[in-house]
C-alpha positions in Angstrom: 165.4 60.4 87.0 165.9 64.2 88.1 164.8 67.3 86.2 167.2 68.9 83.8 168.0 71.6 86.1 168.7 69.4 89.2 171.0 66.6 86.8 173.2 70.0 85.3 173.9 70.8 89.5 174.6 66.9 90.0 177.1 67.2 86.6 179.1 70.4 88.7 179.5 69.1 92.0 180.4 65.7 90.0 182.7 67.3 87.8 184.4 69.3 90.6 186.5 66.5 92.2 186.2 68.0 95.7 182.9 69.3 97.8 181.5 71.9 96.3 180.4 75.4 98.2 176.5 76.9 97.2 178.6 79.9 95.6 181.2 77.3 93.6 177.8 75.7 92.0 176.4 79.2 91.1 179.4 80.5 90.2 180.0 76.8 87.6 176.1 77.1 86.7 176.7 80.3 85.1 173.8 82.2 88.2 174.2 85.4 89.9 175.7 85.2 93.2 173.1 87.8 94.8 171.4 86.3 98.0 168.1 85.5 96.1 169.9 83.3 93.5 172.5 81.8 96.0 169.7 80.6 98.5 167.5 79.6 96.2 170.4 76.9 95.0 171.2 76.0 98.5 167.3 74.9 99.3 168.1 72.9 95.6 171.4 71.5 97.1 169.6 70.8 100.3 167.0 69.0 98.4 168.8 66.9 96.7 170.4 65.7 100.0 167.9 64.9 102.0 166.9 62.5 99.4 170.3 61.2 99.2 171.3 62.2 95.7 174.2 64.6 97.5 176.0 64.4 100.9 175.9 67.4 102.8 179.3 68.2 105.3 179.5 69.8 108.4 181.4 72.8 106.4 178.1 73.0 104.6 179.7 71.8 101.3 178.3 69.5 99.0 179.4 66.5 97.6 178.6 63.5 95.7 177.1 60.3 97.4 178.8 57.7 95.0 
């Protein structure tokens, strides 16, 4: 099971129908788009990709594995 914070990103790029970009999950997530906030999701988005929760494209865009 995933922490809170990591299952409400898996609920936005689910819920988005169509790979998802860092700034599209902050922007859904209700975060600041700043550089700090931004990167800090993308090292979560990466995260949760290397251990196969996500699938990361060449575009750098997020999707679901399922």
């Amino acid at each position: 099971m995933l922490p809170n914070h990591y299952q409400r990103i898996m609920d936005v790029v689910r819920r988005a129908g169509a790979p998802v970009t860092v700034k599209q999950v902050c922007r859904e997530s209700g975060i600041s788009l700043e550089p700090a906030r931004s990167e800090a999701m993308r090292a979560k988005l990466n995260r949760l990709a290397e251990r196969g929760w996500l699938r990361k494209l060449a575009d750098r865009k997020f999707t679901t594995t399922l």
